[in-house]
Kinemage of the C-alpha trace (Angstrom):
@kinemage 1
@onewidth
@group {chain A} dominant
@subgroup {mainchain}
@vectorlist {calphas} color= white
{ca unk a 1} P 63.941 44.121 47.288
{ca unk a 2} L 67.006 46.415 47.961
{ca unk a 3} L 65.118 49.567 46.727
{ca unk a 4} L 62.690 48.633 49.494
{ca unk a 5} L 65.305 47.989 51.840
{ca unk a 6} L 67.015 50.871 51.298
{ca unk a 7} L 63.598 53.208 51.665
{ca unk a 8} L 63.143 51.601 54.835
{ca unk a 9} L 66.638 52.304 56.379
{ca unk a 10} L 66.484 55.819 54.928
{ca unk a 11} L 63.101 56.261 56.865
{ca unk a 12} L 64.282 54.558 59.906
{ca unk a 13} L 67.031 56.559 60.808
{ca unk a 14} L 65.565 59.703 59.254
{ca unk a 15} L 67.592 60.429 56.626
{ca unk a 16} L 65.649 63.281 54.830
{ca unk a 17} L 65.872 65.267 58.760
{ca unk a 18} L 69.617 64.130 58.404
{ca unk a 19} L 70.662 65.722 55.664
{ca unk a 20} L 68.664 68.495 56.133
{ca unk a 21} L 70.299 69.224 59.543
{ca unk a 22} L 74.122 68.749 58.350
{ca unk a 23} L 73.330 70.985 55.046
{ca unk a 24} L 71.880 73.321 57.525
{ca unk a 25} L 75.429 72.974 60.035
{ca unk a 26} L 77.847 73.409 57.020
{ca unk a 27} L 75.763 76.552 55.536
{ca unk a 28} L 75.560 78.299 59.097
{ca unk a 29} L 79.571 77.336 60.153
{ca unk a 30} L 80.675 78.044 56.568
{ca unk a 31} L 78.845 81.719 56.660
{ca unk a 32} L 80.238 81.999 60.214
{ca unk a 33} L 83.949 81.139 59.535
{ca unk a 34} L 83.804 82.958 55.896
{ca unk a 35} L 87.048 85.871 56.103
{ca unk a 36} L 86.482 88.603 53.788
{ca unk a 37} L 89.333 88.472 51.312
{ca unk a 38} L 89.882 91.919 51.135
{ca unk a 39} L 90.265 93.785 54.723
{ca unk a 40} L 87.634 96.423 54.869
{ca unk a 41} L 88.211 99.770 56.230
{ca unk a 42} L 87.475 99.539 59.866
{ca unk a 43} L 85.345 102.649 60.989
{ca unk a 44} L 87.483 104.173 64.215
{ca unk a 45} L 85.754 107.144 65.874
{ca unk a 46} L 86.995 109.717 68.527
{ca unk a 47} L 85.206 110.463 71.322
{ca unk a 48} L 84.795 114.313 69.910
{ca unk a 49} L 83.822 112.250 66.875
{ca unk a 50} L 81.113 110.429 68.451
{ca unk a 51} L 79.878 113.289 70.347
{ca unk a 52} L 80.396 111.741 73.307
{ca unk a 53} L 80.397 113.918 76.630
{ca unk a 54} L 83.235 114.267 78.915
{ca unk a 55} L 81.065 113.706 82.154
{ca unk a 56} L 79.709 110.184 80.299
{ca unk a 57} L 83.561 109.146 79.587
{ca unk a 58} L 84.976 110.059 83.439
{ca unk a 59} L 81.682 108.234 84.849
{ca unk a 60} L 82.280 105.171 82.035
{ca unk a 61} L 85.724 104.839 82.995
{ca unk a 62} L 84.894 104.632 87.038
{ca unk a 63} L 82.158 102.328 86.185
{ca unk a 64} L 84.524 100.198 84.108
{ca unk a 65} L 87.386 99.636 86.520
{ca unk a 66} L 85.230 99.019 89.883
{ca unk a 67} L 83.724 95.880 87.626
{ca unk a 68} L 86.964 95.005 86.506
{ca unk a 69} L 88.580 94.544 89.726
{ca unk a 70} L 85.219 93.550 91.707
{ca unk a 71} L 84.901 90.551 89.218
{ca unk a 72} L 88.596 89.891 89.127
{ca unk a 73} L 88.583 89.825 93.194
{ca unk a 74} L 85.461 87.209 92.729
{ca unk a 75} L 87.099 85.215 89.765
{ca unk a 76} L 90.483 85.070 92.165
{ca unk a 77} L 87.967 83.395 95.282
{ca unk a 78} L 85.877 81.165 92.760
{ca unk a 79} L 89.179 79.666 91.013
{ca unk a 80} L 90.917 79.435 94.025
{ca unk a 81} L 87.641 77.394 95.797
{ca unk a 82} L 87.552 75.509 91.917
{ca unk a 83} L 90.821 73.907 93.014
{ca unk a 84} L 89.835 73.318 96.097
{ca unk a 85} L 86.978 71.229 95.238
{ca unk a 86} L 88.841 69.667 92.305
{ca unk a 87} L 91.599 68.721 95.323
{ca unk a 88} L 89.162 67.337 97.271
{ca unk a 89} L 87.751 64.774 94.759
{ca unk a 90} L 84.730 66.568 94.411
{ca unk a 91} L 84.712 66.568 90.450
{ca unk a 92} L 81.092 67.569 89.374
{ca unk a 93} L 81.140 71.232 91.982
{ca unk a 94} L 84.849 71.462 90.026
{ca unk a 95} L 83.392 71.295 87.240
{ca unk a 96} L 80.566 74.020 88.089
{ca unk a 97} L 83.598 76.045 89.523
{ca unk a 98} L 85.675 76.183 86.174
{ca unk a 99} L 82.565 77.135 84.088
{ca unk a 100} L 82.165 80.021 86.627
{ca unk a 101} L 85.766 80.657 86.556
{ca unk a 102} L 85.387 81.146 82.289
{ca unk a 103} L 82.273 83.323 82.738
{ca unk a 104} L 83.859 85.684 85.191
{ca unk a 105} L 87.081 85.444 82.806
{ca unk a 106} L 84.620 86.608 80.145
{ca unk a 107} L 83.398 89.582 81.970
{ca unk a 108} L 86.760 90.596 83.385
{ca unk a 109} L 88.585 90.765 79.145
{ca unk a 110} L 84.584 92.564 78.485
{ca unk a 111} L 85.032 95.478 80.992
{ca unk a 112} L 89.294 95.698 80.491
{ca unk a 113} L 88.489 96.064 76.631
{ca unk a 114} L 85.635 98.636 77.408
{ca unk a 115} L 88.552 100.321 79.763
{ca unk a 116} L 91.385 100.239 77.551
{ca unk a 117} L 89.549 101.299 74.507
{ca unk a 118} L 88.679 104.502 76.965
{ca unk a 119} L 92.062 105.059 78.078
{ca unk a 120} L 93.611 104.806 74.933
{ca unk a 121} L 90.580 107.059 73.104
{ca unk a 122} L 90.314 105.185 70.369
{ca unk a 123} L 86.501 103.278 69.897
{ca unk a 124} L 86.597 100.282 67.324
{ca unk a 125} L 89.557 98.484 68.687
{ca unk a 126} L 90.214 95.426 68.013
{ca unk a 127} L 91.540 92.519 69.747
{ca unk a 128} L 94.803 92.266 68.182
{ca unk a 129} L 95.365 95.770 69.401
{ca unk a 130} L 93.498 95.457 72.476
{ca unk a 131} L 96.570 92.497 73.433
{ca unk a 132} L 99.497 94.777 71.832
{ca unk a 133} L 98.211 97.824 73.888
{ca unk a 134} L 98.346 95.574 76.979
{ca unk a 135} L 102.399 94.461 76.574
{ca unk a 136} L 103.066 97.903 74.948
{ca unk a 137} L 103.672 95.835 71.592
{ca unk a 138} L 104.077 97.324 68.375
């Protein structure tokens, strides 16, 4: 009786799917959060290195800093409006508001890395640098 009881709950909630999907989860975060224990030599490259004209980088660089300050001037109106609406009890276009406010924050860090990592002539950066360079940190 209980082995029948037990096939039937196992069926009826879809057990087999069940612990397929969570063995599936803890494979794809564990491969995802898995730090190599030894640090591997980062490849850095010049610009002379990576052949890389002068022209391109003066052009890159323009490019770079009209979107960061064109989507820094937006992300200062949509935050600014985000409060607004949050203010004004109008929860759900707050809500809307702050997601756009994180997806212009996104592309604001995207083009200021992009810039520094020109300014500073040094491709491969990483973030850790990319925040000392910013405070002038050691």
């Amino acid at each position: 009786m209980f082995k029948r009881t037990k096939r039937f709950v196992q069926s009826a909630i879809s057990f087999s799917y069940i612990r397929e999907s969570t063995s599936f989860i803890y494979r794809v975060a564990r491969a995802l959060l898995k730090f190599p224990e030894k640090p591997s030599q980062v490849n850095r490259l010049s610009f002379d290195e990576a052949n890389i004209e002068s022209e391109k980088i003066r052009h890159a660089k323009m490019s770079f800093t009209i979107l960061f300050w064109l989507y820094s001037t937006i992300f200062v109106g949509v935050f600014y409006y985000t409060i607004l609406l949050f203010s004004s009890d109008d929860f759900l276009g707050g809500i809307v508001g702050f997601s756009s406010s994180i997806a212009l924050l996104a592309l604001i860090f995207k083009y200021h890395f992009w810039l520094t990592q020109i300014k500073k002539q040094k491709l491969g950066m990483t973030v850790k640098e990319w925040f000392y360079s910013i405070f002038d940190m050691k």
